[in-house]
N, C-alpha and C positions, 0 to 999 in steps of 0.2 A: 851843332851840338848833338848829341847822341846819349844812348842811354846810360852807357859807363859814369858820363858825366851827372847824370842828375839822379842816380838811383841811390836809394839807402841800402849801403850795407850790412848784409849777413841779417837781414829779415827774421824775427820771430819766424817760428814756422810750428808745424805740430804735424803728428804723424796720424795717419786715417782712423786709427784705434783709439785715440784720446775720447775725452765725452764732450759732451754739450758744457758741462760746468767746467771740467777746466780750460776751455775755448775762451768761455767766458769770462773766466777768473785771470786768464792772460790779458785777453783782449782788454779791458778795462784797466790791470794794474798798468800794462805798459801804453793807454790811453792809444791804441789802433784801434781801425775797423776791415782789416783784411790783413790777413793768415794764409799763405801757401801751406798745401797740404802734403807731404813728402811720404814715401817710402825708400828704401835701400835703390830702387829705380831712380828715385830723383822726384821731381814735381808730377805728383797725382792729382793734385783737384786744389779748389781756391776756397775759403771761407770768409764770409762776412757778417757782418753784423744785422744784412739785413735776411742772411740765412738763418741767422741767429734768434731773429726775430719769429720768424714763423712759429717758433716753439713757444706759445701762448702761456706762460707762467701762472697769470692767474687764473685763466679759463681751468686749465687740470690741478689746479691747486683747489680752487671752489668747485668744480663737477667733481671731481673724484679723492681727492684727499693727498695728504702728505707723501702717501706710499706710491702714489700713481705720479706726483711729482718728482718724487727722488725718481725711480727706476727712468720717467722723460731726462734729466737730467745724467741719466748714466749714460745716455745714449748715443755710443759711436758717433763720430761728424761726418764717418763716411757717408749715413744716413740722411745727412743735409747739405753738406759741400755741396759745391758746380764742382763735377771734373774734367767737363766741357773746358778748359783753363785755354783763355789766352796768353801769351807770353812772348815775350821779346829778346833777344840775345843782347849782349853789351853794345854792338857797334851800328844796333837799332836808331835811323835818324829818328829826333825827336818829332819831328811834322810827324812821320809813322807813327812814333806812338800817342800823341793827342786822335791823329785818327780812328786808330784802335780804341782808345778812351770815348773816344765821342759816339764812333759807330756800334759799337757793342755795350753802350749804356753802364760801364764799369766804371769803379772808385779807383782802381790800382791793379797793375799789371807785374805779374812776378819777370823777373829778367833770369834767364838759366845760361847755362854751359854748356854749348849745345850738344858737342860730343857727350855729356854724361848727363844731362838733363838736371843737374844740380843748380839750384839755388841758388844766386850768387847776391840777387838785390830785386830790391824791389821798386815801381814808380807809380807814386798818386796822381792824383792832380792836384795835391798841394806842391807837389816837388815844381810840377808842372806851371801852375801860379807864384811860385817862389823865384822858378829863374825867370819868369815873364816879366814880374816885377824889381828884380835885378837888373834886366835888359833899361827897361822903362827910368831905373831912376841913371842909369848910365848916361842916357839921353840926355839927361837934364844939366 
């Protein structure tokens, strides 16, 4: 199996300029926790939820007020992303990428085109535990 097979298509994605609110305003309506992060290059950095996290809402909302909340909240994701980005190509075997998942402590790996570093899908380890458990009831 390989990555083509198990990756979600055409990935939300958001570009390094976005802010923190609307990361989050995405991530939540379309119910993800990982966001490739794109320029006119293709994949620049990966965002999550638990990068997302670090930006403490009620600590600068109770220390310093609504204004010092907004402007955290306007805040580039370039600022926060990993661009450190692991990533996989489509005809990545799947052993590979549970590897990659397991040894670099990640949620989901963006899959690009390699020639042009675009986008193409993306793989959890829900994709991950979804075909395992496909396999499993095959079994049966």
């Amino acid at each position: 199996m390989t990555a083509r097979e198990l990756m979600t298509l055409k990935p939300a994605t958001l570009t390094a300029q976005a802010t923190i609110a609307e990361a989050w305003d995405l991530m939540r309506e379309m119910e993800i926790r990982h966001v490739p992060v794109i320029d006119s290059s293709g994949l620049v950095g990966m965002l999550s939820d638990r990068d997302l996290a670090r930006v403490d809402v009620a600590r600068v909302l109770m220390a310093q007020g609504a204004a010092a909340l907004g402007q955290e909240l306007a805040t580039p994701i370039v600022n926060v992303m990993s661009s450190d980005v692991i990533f996989v190509e489509p005809e990545t075997d799947l052993g590979e990428v549970v590897d990659l998942l397991i040894e670099s402590k990640v949620g989901a790996i963006p899959v690009i085109r390699p020639d042009t570093r675009s986008v193409v899908g993306i793989i959890s380890y829900i994709d991950v535990l979804r075909a395992l458990q496909s396999d499993l009831e095959d079994e049966e």
